[in-house]
C-alpha angles and dihedrals in degrees: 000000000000111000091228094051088052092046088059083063102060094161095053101075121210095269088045089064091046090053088050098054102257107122093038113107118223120242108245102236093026093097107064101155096103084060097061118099099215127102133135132275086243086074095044124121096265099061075067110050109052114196095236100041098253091135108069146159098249083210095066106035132214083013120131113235098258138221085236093049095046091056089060099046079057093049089070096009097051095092089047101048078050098051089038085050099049091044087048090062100044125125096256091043106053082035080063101043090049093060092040078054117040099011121125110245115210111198120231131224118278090258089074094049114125131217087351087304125108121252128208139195120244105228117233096190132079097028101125114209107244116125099340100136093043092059085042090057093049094046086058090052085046083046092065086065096068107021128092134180119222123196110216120184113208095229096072094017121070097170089065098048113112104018135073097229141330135210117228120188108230151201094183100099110089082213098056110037092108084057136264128267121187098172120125093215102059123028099175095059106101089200103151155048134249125240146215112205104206114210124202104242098210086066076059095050100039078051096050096052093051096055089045094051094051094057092051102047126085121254106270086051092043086060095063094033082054101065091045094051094052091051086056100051090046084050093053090038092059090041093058085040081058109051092037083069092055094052087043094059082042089054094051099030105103093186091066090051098044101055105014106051096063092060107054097040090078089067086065129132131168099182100068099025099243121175132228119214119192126211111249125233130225110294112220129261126259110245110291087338111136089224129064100198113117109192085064091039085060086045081066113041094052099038103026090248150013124293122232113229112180106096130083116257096255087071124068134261132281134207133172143194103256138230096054146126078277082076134098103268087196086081122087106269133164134202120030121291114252120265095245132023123201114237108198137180116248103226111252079226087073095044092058096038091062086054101058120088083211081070099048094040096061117107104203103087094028089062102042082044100215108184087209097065100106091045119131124243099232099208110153129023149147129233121246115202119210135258115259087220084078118068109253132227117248098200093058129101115220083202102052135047146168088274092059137253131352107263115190145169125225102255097035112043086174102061119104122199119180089194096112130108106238092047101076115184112236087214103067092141128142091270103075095052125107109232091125101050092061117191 
């Protein structure tokens, strides 16, 4: 690893960063996921080429999303769309669409309403298992019907600086405009709304550089590039993962559709094409969870945590128990945030597994089915206080967390290391072995 970027970690010592994966080379033929043909229909052409050219290259205004554009997207995206596909359809994933589907939401009293709008609770009980991952997956299929992808560069975007992507309800679509319905029970119930995800181009181009650099460097460069590649297409994989949870809750929310869709069809034109985005309405909590924000909620639910996107690529993961103060405090959220939260590296082990069709390919947690089995060991950490701008809990314990006891050394006291005995980690899934970082 680069010893500034290392610098920019105190609290993670040298042999921290050997136990995590990041000295180890990778071994040139080992990552073959970019050679698999499979992803899903959500990443298909047509997600890209709205009839109505909704979906354009801000660069180029007023300009469809071509065929010709969309092969070249592949020719650096392919491996992401592959790794977002293959983490869409996970145990924990299609266990958490299925709630946000077919799950019974109980409304709360008007003290918990947010931004003047009404807020509910998702129930976690009385869902019997059955078929469920099996309607999820087809609600995903029935998804690709009412869902785009619109590509938005910063410089002419403000609305996309300073995030990665974000999900609009919308009425733009001709196709869409009596509503969506991706439930497998009733395919006559036009209950829902379609989406445009919005993705940040520079996370494209940065993409696209990467990919080009490393097939240009020679082979000691292209080991390094690699890894960091590979960090980048797991963050935009989980990015897209994201924001798909968010268009599947509009295409099955029948509040947003209800009162939402009339007013903005009258904005309609179909002579220049413009496009009507309606506001979106609370999502629900997650059981007891403090935060209703369900693209994080699937973040943790697949990978034991939410992970943290702010740093370049050249920098480490970073994931985070969630909910916690990291969060987006404009979402509805109940009950004070907790004094300290607990930053740790994701091992460089887990990243290159997921990008290895051996992984994908075992049976053994794909037939028992374990919805933890893309969760993150979380081994070594740091604490982060608090700002004393947020209102602190009282009843927490900046010394103790869910992930145990402080430990801590004597010249670092904010340094957390899960590597004792009597600290099991609850993730021990396939996905943190080594096995593809040989040596």
């Amino acid at each position: 690893m680069d010893p500034l970027v290392r610098s920019q970690y105190p609290e993670i010592l040298d042999g921290d960063w050997v136990n995590l994966g990041y000295h180890t080379k990778p071994v040139a033929g080992l990552y073959d996921l970019e050679a698999q043909p499979k992803k899903h229909l959500l990443f298909n052409y047509s997600a890209w080429s709205d009839p109505l050219g909704s979906v354009r290259d801000n660069q180029r205004v007023n300009t469809v999303f071509t065929e010709d554009d969309y092969t070249r997207l592949c020719s650096y995206a392919e491996p992401v769309f592959q790794l977002a596909s293959r983490m869409l359809e996970s145990p924990g994933s299609l266990d958490l669409f299925y709630y946000i589907l077919y799950g019974k939401r109980d409304p709360l009293p008007a003290q918990y309403n947010h931004k003047g709008e009404p807020c509910s609770e998702l129930r976690l009980k009385d869902m019997g298992k059955g078929h469920r991952r099996e309607q999820a997956r087809d609600a995903l299929e029935r998804l690709a019907d009412s869902l785009a992808f619109e590509i938005d560069d910063p410089r002419d975007d403000e609305r996309i600086r300073g995030t990665h992507a974000w999900t609009a309800a919308t009425t733009a679509q001709l196709r869409t405009r009596q509503g969506v319905n991706v439930k497998r029970n009733n395919s006559n119930a036009k209950n829902g709304i379609a989406s445009i995800i919005h993705i940040n181009k520079a996370d494209l181009r940065r993409l696209e550089g990467f990919r080009a650099r490393c097939d240009q460097a020679t082979r000691r460069e292209a080991d390094s590039l690699r890894l960091v590649l590979f960090r980048l297409q797991f963050k935009i994989a989980n990015t897209l993962c994201h924001e798909i949870t968010h268009a599947l809750e509009h295409a099955r929310n029948d509040t947003l559709f209800t009162y939402r869709i009339n007013e903005q069809l009258a904005r309609y034109d179909l002579t220049r094409n413009s496009i009507g985005t309606v506001t979106q309405v609370n999502e629900p909590y997650f059981g007891k969870q403090s935060l209703a924000e369900l693209g994080a909620c699937w973040e943790n639910h697949v990978f034991g945590g939410k992970i943290q996107l702010g740093a370049e690529p050249e920098y480490p993961l970073i994931i985070t128990k969630w909910p916690s103060f990291i969060a987006d405090t404009d979402v509805p959220h109940r009950r004070g945030f907790k004094g300290t939260a607990t930053n740790y590296i994701v091992p460089m082990h887990y990243i290159c597994n997921l990008h290895t069709q051996a992984f994908w390919d075992k049976t053994t947690w794909t037939q028992i089915g374990d919805h933890t089995a893309l969760h993150i060991r979380k081994l070594i950490g740091w604490r982060v206080p608090k700002p004393a701008a947020l209102k602190l809990d009282e009843t927490w314990d900046p010394y103790e967390s869910e992930e145990g006891t402080n430990r801590t050394t004597a010249h670092n006291n904010n340094r957390v290391s899960r590597e004792i005995k009597d600290e099991p980690d609850p993730s021990c899934c396939q996905a943190n072995d080594k096995t593809a970082l040989p040596g």
